[in-house]
PDB file with SEQRES, HELIX, SHEET and CRYST1 records, atoms N, CA, C and O in Angstrom:
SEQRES   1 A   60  UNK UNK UNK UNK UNK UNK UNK UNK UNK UNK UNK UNK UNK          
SEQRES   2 A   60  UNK UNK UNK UNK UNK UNK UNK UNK UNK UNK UNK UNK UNK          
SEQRES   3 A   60  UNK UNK UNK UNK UNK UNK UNK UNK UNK UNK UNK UNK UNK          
SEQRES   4 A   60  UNK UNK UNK UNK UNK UNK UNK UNK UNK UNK UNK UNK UNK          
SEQRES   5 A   60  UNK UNK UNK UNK UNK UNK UNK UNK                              
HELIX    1 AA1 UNK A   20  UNK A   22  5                                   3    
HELIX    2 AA2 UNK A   24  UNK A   32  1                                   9    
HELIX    3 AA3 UNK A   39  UNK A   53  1                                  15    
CRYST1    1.000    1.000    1.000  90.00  90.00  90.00 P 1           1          
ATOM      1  N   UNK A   1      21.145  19.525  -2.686  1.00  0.00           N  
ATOM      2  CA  UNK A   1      20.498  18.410  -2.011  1.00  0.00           C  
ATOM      3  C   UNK A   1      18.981  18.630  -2.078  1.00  0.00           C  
ATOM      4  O   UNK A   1      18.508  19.743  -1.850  1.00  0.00           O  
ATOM      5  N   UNK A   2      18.052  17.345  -2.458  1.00  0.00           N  
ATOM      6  CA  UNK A   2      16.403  17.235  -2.493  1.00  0.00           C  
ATOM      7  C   UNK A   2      16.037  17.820  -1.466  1.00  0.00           C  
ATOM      8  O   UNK A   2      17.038  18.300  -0.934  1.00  0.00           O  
ATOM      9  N   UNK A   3      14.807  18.120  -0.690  1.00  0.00           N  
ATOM     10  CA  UNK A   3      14.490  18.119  -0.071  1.00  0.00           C  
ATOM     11  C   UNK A   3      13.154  17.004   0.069  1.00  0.00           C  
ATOM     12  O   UNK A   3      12.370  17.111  -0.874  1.00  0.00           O  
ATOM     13  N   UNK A   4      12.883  16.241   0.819  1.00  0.00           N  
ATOM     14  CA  UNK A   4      12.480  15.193   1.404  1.00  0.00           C  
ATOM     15  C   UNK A   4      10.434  15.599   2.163  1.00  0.00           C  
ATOM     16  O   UNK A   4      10.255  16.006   3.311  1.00  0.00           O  
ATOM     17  N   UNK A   5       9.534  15.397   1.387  1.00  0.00           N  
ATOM     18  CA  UNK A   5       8.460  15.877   1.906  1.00  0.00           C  
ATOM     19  C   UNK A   5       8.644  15.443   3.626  1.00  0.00           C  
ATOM     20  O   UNK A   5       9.756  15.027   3.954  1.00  0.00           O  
ATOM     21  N   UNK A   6       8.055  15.498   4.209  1.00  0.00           N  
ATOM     22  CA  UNK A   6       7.637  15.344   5.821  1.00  0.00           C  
ATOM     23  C   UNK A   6       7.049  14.198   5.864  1.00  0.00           C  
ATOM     24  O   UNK A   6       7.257  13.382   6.762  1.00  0.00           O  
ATOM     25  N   UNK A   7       5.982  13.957   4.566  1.00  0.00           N  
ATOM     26  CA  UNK A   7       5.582  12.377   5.346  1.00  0.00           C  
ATOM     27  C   UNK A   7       6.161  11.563   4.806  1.00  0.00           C  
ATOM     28  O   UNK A   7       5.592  10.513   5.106  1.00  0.00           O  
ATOM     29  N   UNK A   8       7.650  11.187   3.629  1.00  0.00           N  
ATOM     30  CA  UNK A   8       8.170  10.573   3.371  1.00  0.00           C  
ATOM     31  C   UNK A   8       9.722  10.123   4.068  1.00  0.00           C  
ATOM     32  O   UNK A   8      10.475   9.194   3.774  1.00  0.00           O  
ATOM     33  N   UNK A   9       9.853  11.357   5.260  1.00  0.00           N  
ATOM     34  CA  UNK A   9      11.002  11.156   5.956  1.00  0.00           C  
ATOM     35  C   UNK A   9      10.947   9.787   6.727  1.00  0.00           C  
ATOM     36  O   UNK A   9      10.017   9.498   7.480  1.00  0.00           O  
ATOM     37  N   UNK A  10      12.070   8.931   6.462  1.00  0.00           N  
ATOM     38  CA  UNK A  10      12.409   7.749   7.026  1.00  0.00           C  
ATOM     39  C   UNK A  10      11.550   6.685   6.605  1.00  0.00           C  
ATOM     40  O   UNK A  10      11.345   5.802   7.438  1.00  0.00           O  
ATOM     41  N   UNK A  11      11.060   6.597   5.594  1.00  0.00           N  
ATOM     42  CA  UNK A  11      10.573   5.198   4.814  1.00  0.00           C  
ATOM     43  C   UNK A  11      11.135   5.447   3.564  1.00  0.00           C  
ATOM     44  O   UNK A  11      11.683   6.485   3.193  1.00  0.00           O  
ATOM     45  N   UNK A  12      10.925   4.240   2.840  1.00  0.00           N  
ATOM     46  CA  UNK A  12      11.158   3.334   2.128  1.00  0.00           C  
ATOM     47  C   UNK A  12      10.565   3.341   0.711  1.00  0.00           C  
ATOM     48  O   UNK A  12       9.577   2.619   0.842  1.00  0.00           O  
ATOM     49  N   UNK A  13      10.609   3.794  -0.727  1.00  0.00           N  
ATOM     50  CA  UNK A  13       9.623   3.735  -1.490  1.00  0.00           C  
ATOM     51  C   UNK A  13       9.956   1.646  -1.811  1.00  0.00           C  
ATOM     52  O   UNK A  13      10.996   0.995  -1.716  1.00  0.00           O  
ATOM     53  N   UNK A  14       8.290   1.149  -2.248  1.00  0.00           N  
ATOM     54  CA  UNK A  14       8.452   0.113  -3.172  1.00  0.00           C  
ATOM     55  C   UNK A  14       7.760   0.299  -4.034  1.00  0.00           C  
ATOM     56  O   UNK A  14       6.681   0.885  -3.951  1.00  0.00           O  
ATOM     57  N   UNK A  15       8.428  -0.336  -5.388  1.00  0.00           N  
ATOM     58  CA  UNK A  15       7.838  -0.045  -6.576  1.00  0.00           C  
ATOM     59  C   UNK A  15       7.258  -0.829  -7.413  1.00  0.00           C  
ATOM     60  O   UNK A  15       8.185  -1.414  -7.973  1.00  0.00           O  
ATOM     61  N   UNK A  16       6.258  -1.204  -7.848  1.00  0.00           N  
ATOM     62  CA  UNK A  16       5.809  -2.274  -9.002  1.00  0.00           C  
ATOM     63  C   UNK A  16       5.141  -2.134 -10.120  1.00  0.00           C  
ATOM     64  O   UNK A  16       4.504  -1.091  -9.968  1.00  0.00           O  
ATOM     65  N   UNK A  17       4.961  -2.472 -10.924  1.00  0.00           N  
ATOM     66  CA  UNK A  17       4.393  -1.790 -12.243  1.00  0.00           C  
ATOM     67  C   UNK A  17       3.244  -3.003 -12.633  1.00  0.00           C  
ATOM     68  O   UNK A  17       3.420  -4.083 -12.068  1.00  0.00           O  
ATOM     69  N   UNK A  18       2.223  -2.899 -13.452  1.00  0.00           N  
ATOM     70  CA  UNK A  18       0.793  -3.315 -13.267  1.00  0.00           C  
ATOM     71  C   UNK A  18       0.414  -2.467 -14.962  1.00  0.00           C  
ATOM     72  O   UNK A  18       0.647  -1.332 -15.376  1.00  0.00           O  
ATOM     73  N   UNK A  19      -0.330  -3.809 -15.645  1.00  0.00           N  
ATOM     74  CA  UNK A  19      -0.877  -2.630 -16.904  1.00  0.00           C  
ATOM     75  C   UNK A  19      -1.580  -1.912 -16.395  1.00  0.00           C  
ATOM     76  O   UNK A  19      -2.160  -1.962 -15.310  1.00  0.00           O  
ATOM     77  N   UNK A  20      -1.550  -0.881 -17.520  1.00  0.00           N  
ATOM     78  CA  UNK A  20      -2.672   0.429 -16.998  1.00  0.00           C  
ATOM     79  C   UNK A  20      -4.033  -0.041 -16.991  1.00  0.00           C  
ATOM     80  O   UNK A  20      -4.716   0.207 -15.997  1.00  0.00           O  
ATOM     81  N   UNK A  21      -4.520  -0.676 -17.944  1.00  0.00           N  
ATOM     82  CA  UNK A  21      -6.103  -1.452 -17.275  1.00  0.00           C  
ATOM     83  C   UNK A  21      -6.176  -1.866 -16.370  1.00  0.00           C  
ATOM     84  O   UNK A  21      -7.352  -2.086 -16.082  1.00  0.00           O  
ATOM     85  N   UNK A  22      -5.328  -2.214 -15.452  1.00  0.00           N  
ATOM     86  CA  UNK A  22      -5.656  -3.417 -14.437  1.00  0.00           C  
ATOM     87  C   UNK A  22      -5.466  -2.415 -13.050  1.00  0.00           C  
ATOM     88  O   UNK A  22      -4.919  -2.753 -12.001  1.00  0.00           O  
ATOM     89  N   UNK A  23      -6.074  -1.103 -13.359  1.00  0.00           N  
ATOM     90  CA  UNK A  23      -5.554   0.005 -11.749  1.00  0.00           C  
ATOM     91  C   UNK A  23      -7.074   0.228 -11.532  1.00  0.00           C  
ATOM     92  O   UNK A  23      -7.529   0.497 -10.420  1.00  0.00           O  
ATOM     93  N   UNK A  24      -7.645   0.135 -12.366  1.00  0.00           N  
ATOM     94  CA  UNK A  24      -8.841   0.369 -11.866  1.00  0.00           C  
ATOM     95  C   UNK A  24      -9.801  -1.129 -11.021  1.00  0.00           C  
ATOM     96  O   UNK A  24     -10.606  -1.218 -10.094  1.00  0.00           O  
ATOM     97  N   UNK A  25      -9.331  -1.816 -11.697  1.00  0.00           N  
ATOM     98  CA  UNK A  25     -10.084  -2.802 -11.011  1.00  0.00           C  
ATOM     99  C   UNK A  25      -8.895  -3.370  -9.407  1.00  0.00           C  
ATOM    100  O   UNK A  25      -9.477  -3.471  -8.328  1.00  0.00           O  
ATOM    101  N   UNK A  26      -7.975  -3.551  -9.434  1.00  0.00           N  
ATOM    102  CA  UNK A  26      -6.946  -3.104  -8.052  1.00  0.00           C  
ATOM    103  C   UNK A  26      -7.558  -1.964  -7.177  1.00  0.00           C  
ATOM    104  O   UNK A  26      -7.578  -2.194  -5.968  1.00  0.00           O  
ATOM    105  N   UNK A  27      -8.023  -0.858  -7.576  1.00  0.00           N  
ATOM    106  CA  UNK A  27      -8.467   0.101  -6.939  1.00  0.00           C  
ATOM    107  C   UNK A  27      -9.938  -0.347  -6.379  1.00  0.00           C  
ATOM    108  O   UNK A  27     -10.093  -0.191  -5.168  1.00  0.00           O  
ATOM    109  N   UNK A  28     -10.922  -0.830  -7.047  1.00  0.00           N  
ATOM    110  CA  UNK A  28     -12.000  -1.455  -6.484  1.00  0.00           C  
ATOM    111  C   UNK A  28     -11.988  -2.577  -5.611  1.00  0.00           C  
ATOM    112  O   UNK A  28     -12.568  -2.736  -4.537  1.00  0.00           O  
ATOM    113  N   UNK A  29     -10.745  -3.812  -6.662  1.00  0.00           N  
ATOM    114  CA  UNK A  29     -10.848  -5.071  -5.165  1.00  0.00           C  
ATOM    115  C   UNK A  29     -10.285  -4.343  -4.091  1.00  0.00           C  
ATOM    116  O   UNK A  29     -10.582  -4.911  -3.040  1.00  0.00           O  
ATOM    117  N   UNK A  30      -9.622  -3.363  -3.904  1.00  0.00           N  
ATOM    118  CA  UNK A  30      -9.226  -2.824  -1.996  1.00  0.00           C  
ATOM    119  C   UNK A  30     -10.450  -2.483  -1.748  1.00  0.00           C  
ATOM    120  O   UNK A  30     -11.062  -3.235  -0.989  1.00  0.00           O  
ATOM    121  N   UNK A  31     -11.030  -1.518  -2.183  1.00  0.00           N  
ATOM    122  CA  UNK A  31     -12.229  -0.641  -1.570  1.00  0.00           C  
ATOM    123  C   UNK A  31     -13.009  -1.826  -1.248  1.00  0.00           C  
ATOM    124  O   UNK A  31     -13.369  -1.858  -0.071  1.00  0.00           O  
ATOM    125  N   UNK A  32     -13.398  -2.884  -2.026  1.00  0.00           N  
ATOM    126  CA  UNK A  32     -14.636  -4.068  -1.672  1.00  0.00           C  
ATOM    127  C   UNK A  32     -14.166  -4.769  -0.498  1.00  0.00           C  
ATOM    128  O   UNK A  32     -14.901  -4.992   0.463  1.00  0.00           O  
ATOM    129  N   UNK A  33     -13.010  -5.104  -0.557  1.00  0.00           N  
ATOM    130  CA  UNK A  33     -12.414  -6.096   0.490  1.00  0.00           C  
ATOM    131  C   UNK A  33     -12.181  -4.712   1.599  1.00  0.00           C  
ATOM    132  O   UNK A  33     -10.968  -4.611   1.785  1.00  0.00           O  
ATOM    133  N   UNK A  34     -12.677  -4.010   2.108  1.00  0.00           N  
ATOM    134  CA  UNK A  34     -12.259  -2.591   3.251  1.00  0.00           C  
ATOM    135  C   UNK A  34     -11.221  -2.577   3.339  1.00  0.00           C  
ATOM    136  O   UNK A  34     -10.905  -2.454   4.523  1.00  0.00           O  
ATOM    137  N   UNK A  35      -9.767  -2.689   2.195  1.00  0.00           N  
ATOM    138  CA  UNK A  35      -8.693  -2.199   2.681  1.00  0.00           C  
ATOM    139  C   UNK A  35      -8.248  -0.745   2.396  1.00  0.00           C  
ATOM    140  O   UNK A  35      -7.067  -0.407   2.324  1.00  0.00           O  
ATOM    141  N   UNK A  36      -9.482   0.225   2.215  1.00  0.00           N  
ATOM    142  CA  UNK A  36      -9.496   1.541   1.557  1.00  0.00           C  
ATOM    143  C   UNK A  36      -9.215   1.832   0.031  1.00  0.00           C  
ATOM    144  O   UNK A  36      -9.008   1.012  -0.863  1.00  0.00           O  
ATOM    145  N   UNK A  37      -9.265   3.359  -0.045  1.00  0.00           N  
ATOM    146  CA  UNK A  37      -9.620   3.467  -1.937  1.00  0.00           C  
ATOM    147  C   UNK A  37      -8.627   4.432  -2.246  1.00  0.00           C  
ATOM    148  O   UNK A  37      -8.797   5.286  -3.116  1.00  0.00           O  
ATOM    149  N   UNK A  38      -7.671   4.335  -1.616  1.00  0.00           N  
ATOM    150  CA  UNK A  38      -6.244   4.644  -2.387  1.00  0.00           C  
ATOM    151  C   UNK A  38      -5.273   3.299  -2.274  1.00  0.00           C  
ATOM    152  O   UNK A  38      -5.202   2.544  -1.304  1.00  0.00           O  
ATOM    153  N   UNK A  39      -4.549   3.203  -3.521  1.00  0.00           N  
ATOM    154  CA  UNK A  39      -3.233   2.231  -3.298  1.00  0.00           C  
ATOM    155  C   UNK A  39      -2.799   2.381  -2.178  1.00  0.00           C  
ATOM    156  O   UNK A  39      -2.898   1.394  -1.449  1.00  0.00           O  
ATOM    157  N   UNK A  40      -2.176   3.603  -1.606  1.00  0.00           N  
ATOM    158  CA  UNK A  40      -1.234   3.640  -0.674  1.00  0.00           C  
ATOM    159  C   UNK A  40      -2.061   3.390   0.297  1.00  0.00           C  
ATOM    160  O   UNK A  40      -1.252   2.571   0.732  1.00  0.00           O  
ATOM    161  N   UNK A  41      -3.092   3.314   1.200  1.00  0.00           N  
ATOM    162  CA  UNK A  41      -3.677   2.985   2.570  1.00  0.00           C  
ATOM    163  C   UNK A  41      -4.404   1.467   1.896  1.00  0.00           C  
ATOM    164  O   UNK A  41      -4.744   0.575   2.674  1.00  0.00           O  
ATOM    165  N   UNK A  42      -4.570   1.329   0.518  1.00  0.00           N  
ATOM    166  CA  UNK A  42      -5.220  -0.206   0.359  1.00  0.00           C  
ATOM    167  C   UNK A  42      -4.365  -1.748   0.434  1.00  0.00           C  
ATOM    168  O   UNK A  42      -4.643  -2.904   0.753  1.00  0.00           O  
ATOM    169  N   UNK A  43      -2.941  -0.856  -0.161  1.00  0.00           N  
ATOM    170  CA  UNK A  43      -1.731  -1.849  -0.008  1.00  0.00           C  
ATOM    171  C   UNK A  43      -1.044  -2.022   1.364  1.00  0.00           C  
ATOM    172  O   UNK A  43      -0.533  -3.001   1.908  1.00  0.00           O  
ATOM    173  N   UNK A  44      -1.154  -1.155   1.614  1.00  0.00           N  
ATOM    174  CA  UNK A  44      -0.816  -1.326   3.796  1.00  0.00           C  
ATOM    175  C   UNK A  44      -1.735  -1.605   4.038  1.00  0.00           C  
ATOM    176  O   UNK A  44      -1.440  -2.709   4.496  1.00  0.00           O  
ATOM    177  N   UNK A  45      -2.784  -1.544   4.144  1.00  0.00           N  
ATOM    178  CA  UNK A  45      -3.777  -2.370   5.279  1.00  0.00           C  
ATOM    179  C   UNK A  45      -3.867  -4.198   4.521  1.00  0.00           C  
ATOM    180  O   UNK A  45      -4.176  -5.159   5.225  1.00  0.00           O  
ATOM    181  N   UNK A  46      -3.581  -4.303   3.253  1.00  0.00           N  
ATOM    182  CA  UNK A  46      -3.735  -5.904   2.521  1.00  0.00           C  
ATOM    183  C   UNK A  46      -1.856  -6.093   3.253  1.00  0.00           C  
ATOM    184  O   UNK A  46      -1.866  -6.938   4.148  1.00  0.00           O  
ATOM    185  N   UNK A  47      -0.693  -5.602   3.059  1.00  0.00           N  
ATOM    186  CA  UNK A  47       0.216  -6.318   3.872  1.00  0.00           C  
ATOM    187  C   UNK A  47      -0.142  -6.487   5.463  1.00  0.00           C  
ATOM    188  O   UNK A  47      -0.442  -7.505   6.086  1.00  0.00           O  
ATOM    189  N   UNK A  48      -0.020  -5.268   5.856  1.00  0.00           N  
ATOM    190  CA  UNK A  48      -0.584  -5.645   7.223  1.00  0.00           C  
ATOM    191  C   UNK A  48      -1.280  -6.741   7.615  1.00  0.00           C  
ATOM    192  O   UNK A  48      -0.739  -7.412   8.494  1.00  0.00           O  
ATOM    193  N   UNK A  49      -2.848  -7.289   7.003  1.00  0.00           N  
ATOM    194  CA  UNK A  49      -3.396  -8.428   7.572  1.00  0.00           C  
ATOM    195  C   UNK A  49      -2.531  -9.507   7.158  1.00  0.00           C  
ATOM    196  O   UNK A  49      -2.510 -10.437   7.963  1.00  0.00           O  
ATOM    197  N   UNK A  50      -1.588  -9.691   5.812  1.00  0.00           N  
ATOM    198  CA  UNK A  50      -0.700 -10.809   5.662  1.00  0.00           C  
ATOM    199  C   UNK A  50       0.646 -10.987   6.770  1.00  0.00           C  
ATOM    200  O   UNK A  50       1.189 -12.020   7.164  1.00  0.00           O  
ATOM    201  N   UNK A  51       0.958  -9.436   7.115  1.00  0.00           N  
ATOM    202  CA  UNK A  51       1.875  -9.858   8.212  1.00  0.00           C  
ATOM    203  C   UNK A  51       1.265 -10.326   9.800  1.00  0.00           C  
ATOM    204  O   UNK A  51       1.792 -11.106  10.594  1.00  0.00           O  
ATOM    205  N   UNK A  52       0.153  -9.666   9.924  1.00  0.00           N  
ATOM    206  CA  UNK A  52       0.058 -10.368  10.742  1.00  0.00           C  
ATOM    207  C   UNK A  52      -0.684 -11.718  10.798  1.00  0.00           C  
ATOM    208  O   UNK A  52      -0.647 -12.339  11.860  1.00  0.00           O  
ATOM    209  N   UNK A  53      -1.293 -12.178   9.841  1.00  0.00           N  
ATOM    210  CA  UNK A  53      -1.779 -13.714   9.521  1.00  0.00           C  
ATOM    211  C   UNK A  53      -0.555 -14.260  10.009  1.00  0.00           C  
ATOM    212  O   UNK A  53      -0.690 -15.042  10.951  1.00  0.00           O  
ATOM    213  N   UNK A  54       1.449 -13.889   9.311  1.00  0.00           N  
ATOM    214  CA  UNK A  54       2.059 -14.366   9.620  1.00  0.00           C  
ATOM    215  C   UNK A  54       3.269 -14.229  10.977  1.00  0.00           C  
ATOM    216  O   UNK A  54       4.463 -14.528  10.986  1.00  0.00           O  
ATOM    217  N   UNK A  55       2.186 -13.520  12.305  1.00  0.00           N  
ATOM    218  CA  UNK A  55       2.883 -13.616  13.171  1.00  0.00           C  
ATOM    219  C   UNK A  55       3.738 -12.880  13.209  1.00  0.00           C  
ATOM    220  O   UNK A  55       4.674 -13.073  13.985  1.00  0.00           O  
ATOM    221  N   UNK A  56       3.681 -11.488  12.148  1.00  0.00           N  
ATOM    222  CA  UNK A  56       4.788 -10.883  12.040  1.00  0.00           C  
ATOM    223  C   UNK A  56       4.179  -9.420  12.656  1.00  0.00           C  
ATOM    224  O   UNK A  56       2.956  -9.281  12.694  1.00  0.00           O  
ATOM    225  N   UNK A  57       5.098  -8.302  13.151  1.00  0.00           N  
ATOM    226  CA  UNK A  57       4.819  -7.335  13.186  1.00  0.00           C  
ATOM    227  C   UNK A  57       4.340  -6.055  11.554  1.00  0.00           C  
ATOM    228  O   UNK A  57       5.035  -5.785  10.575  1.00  0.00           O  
ATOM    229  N   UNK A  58       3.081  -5.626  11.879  1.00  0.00           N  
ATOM    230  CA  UNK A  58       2.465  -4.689  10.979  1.00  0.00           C  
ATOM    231  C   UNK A  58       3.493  -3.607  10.654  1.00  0.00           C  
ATOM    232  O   UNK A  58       4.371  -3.222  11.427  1.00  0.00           O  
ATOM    233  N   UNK A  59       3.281  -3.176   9.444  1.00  0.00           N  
ATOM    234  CA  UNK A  59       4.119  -1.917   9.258  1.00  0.00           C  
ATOM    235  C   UNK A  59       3.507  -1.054   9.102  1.00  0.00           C  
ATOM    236  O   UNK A  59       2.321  -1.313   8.896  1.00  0.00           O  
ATOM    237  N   UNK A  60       3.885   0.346   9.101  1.00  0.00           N  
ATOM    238  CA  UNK A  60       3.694   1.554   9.414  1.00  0.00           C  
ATOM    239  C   UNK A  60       2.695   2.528   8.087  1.00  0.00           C  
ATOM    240  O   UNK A  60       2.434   3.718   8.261  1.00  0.00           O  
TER     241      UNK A  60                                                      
END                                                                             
């Protein structure tokens, strides 16, 4: 049996694929728009303001 890092216990991976040119400029529109300058804290903070635009609870 895997063993499971600590900060991945009890979530969820999602996955999407993107040409490889197009990570760098994804990586800049977060940082410009302040949703931070990694994918992973730039793509949660851009769902987050869409969930809650839609009244929905933020995720984690």
């Amino acid at each position: 049996m895997s063993q499971v890092q600590a900060s991945r216990l009890g979530r969820s991976a999602i996955t999407f694929f993107v040409q490889p040119e197009s990570k760098a400029s994804i990586r800049a529109a977060l940082a410009d728009g302040g949703y931070g300058t990694s994918f992973q804290q730039g793509i949660v903070n851009l769902l987050n303001e869409l969930m809650v635009k839609q009244n929905r609870e933020p995720i984690t």
